[in-house]
N, C-alpha and C positions, 0 to 999 in steps of 0.2 A: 128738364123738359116740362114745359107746361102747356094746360089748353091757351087757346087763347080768348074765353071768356073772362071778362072782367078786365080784358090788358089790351083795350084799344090802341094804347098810346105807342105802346112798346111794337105791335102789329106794324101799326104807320112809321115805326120807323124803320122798319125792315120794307117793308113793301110801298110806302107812300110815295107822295112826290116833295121837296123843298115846296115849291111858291103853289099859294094854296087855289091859282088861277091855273096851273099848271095838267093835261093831260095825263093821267097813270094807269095804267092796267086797275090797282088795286087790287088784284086777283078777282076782278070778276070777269074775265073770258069765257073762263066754263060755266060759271053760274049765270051770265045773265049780263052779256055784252048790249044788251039795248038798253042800261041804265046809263044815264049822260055822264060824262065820265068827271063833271062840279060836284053831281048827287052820289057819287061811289065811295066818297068816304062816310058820308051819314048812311050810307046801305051798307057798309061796311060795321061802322058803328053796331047798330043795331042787332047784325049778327053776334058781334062780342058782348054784347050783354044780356044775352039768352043764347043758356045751355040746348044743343051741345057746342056752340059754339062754330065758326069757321076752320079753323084747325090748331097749328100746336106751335109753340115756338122755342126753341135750345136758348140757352143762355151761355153765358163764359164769365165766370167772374162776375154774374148779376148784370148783367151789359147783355140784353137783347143780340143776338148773334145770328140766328136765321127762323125761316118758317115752312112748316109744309102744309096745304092745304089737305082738310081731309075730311070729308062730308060723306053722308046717303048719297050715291049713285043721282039718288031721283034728284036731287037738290040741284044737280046741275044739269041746267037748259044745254049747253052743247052737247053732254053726252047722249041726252033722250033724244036729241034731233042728229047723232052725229050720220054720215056717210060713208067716216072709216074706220073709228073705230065699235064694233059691235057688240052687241048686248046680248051676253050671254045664256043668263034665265034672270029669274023674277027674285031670285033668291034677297037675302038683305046686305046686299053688298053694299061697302063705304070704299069712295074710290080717292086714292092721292092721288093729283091732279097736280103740285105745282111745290117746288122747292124755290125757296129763296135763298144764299148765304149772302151776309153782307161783306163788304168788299173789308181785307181785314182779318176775317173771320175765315179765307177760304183756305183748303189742303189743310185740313183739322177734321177731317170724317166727320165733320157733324151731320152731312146728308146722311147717312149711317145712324145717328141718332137720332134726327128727324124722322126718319120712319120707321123704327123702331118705338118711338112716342106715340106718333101716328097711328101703328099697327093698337098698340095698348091704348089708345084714346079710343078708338074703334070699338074694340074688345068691350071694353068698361059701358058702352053705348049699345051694346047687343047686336054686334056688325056678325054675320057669319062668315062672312067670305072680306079682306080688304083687295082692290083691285090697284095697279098701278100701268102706265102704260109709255113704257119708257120705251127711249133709243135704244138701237142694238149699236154698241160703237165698236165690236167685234175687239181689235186690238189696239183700236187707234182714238184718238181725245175725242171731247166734242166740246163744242166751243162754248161758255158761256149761256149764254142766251138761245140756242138750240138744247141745253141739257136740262133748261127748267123740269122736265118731266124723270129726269132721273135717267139711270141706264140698265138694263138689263144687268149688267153683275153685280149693280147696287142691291137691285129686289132679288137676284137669286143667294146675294149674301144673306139677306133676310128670314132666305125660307120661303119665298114664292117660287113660283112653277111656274111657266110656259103654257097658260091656255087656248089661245087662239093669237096668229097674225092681223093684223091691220092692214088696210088700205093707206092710214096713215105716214107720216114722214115729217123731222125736224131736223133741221140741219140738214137736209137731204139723207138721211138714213132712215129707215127705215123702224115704225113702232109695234111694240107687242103688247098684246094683253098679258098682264104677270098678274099671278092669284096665288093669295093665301090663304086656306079655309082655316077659321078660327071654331066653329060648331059643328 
């Protein structure tokens, strides 16, 4: 597990796009969806080369394997504007926001390692409290691309708690706030 300060390269390969005309999230949703999505890897950029960084990324064998984004609360524009999911107090919460595994790399727990790096990337940054806000998939999968936020048995393997329901939903299921108080 590493930050991802100083490992631009390795970031973009987990989360980037192939052709460099090409639309990508970037992981900037929660951070700040009105950067043009040409400019999000130089916004992206910029964030890996200053501490604390964007978030964290697992490895396997030195081979970039995935990422979890894991910032100050405040850091991300969807959350301070969100609708459904709410903000709890003022405390100094870092919220993980967004798992990646690359394709390869998946059914190897490394989400389980991911936020586990996360949580200690957090920590090491003077985070009190980390937040996640995952699906409840109860007993059943969740698909890919609806699980980017993680699931509820993920964070309660972790050691997070159940602090508040959402309005939220991915995948059509339904999301929670999971917290971990580290102070």
């Amino acid at each position: 597990m590493q930050p991802a300060v100083g490992r631009f390269d390795d970031f973009a390969a987990v989360v980037g796009v192939r052709r460099p005309d090409a639309r990508g999230c970037w992981c900037m949703a929660y951070r700040d969806s009105r950067v043009p999505a040409l400019e999000r890897p130089d916004y992206m950029r910029a964030a890996c080369a200053t501490d604390p960084g964007p978030g964290v990324l697992v490895y396997v064998d030195d081979v970039v394997a995935g990422w979890c984004s894991i910032a100050p609360r405040r850091s991300y524009r969807r959350l301070l504007n969100s609708r459904t999911i709410p903000v709890l107090d003022n405390r100094g919460v870092w919220s993980a926001v967004c798992f990646v595994i690359r394709t390869g790399y998946r059914k190897h727990a490394l989400m389980h390692q991911l936020l586990a790096g996360a949580v200690q990337h957090a920590d090491a940054h003077g985070a009190e409290i980390v937040e996640g806000y995952p699906v409840d998939a109860g007993n059943g999968r969740v698909d890919v691309i609806s699980g980017y936020v993680g699931t509820v048995g993920l964070f309660e393997h972790a050691g997070f708690q159940c602090a508040a329901s959402t309005t939220g939903r991915s995948g059509g299921r339904t999301r929670l706030v999971m917290r971990k108080a580290l102070r």
